[in-house]
C-alpha positions as CSV (number, residue, x, y, z in Angstrom):
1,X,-84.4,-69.9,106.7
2,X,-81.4,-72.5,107.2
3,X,-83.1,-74.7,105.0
4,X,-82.9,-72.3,102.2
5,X,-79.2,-70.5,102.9
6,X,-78.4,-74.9,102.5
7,X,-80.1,-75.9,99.4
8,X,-77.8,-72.1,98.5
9,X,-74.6,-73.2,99.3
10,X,-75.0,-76.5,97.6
11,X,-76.2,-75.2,94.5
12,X,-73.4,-72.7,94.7
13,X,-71.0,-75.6,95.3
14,X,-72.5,-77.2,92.6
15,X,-72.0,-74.6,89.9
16,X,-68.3,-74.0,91.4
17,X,-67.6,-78.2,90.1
18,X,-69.1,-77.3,86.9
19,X,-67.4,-74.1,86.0
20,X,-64.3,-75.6,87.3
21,X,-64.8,-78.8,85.8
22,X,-65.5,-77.1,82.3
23,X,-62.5,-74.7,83.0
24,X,-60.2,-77.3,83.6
25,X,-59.7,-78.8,80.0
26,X,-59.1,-75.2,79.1
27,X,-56.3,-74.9,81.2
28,X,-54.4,-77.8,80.5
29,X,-54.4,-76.9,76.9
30,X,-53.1,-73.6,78.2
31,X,-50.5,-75.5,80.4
32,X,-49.2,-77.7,77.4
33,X,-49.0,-74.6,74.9
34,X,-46.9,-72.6,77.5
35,X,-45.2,-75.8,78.0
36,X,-45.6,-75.2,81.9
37,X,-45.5,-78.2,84.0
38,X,-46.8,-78.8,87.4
39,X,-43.2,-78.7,88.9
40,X,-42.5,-75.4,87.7
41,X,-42.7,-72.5,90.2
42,X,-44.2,-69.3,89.3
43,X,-40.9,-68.1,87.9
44,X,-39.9,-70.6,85.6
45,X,-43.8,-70.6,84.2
46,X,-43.4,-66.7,83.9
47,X,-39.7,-67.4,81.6
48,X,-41.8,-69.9,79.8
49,X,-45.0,-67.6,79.2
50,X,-42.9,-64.4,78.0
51,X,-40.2,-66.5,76.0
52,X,-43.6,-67.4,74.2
53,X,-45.3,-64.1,74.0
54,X,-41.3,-62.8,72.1
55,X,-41.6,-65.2,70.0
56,X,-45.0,-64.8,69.2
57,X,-44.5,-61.3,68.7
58,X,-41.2,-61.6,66.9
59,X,-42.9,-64.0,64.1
60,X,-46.0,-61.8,63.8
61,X,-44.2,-58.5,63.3
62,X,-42.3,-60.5,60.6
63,X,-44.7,-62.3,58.9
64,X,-46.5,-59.0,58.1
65,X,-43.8,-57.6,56.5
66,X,-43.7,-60.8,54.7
67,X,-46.8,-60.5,53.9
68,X,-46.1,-57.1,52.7
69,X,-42.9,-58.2,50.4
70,X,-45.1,-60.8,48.7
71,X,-47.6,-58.4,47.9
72,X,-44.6,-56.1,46.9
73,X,-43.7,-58.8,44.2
74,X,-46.3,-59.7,42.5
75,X,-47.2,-55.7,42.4
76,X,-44.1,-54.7,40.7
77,X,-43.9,-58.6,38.4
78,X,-47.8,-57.4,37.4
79,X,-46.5,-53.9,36.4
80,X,-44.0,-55.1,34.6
81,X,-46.1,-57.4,32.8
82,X,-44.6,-60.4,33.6
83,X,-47.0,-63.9,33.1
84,X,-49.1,-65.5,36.0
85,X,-46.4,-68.2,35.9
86,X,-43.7,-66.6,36.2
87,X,-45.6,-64.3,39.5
88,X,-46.3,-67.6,40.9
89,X,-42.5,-68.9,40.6
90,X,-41.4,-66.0,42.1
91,X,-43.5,-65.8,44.9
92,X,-43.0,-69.9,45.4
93,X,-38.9,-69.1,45.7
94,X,-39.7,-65.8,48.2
95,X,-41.4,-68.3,50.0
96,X,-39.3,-71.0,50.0
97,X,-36.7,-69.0,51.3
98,X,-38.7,-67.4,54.0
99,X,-40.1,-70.7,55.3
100,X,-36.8,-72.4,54.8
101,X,-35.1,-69.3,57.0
102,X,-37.6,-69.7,60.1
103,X,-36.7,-73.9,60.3
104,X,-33.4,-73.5,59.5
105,X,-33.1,-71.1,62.7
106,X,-35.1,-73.5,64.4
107,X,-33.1,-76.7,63.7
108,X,-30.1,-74.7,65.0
109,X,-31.0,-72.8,67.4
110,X,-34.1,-74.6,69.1
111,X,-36.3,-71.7,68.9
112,X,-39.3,-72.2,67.0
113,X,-41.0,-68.4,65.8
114,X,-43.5,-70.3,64.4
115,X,-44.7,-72.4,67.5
116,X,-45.5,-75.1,65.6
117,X,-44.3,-77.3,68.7
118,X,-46.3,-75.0,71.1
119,X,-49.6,-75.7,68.5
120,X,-48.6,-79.4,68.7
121,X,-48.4,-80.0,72.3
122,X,-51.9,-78.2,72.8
123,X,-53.2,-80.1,70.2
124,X,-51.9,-83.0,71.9
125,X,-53.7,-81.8,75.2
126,X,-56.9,-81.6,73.0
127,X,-56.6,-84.9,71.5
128,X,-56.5,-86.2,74.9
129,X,-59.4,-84.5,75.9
130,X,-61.7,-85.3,73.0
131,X,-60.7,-86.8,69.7
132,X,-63.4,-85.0,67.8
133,X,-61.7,-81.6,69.3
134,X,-58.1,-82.8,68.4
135,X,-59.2,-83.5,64.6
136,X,-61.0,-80.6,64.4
137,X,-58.2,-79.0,66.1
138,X,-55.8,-79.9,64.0
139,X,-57.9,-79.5,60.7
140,X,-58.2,-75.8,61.9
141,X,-53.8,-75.6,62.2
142,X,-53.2,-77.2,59.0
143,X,-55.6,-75.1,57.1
144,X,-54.7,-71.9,58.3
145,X,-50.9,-72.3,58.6
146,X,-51.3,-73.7,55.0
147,X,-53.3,-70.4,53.8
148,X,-52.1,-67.2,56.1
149,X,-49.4,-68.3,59.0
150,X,-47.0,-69.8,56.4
151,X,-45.7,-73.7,56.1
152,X,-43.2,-73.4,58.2
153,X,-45.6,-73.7,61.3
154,X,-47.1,-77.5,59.6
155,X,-43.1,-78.6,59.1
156,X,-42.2,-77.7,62.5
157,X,-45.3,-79.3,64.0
158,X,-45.1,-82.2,62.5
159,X,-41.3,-82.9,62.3
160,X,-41.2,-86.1,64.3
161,X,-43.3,-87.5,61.5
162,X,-41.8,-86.0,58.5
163,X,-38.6,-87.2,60.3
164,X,-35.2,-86.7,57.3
165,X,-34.4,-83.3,56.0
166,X,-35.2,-84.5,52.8
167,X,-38.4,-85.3,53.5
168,X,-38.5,-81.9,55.3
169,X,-37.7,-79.9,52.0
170,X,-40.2,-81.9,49.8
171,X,-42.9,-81.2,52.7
172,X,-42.3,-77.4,52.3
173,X,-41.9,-77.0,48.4
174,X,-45.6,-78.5,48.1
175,X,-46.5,-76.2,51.2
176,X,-44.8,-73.2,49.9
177,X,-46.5,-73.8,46.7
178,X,-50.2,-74.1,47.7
179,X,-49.2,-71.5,49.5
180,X,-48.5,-69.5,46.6
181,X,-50.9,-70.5,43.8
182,X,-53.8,-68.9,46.7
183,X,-51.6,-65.8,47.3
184,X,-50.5,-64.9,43.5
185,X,-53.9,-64.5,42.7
186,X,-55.2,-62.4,45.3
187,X,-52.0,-60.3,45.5
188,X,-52.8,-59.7,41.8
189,X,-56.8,-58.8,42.4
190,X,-55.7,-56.3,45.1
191,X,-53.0,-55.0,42.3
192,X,-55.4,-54.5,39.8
193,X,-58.4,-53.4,42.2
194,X,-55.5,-50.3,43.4
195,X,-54.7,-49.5,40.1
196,X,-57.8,-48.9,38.4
């Protein structure tokens, strides 16, 4: 009977080190996206955590209405009959300006909506971990900030590498316009979809 409860508690133990070993990497990602380090106390990892969530929260209730004015314009330029080209320069300077707004309060205020920094450090982290699970990582953040989240996120995670503002604007006027030549399309399906 004491041999068993043994061979119990050591396969126990055992699964504990694996779960926590498998946890662990998870954690430190989590750790380098909430920027919390291991001197910070409970309170200052707390600021850290819910000056995230705001933000997170701020840019998410504003990128859907975004989202919503986009779709707004190429509606009303497609009523109005106006040509795919000039839909898709419209939308371009919407999103130019939008995109140019979020780093332009980030460069002078030092908050980033976007969390492109926050993405970057926890791809970092990743990196670290497994350089197959960085690239991938980062594959994943490029494509989707590029398609949905909006350009600003790529230009504010990679800003120590684009490094001059000009550089900076000629990053986001090829983003923005990606961005737009897969949005003016579908905005325009979904237009004429509603209106038949």
């Amino acid at each position: 009977m004491a041999l068993e409860q043994r061979k119990t508690t050591r396969w126990a133990a055992r699964v504990g080190m694996w779960v926590a070993k498998a946890i662990q990497p998870v954690l430190d990602v989590l750790k380098s996206f909430l920027s919390v380090k291991e001197s910070d106390g409970i309170l200052v990892g707390g600021k850290k955590t819910a000056n995230l969530l705001v933000r997170k929260i701020a840019y998410f209730f504003a990128d859907y209405y975004l989202v919503g004015v986009s779709a707004s314009i190429v509606s009303t330029m497609k009523y109005l009959g106006f040509s795919f080209s000039l839909t898709f320069v419209a939308l371009w300077i919407f999103d130019v300006i939008v995109a140019g707004a979020f780093l332009i309060l980030y460069e002078r205020t030092g908050e980033d909506l976007s969390l492109g920094e926050d993405y970057r450090r926890a791809v970092d982290t990743i990196y670290t971990k497994s350089r197959l699970a960085g690239h991938a990582a980062l594959l994943m953040f490029i494509a989707k900030a590029t398609y949905w989240t909006g350009p600003e996120k790529v230009v504010t995670f990679f800003r120590k590498e684009i490094g001059s503002a000009y550089r900076v604007v000629i990053v986001l006027l090829i983003l923005t316009a990606i961005q737009s030549l897969i949005w003016t399309p579908i905005y325009g399906l979904g237009y004429d979809l509603l209106a038949k």
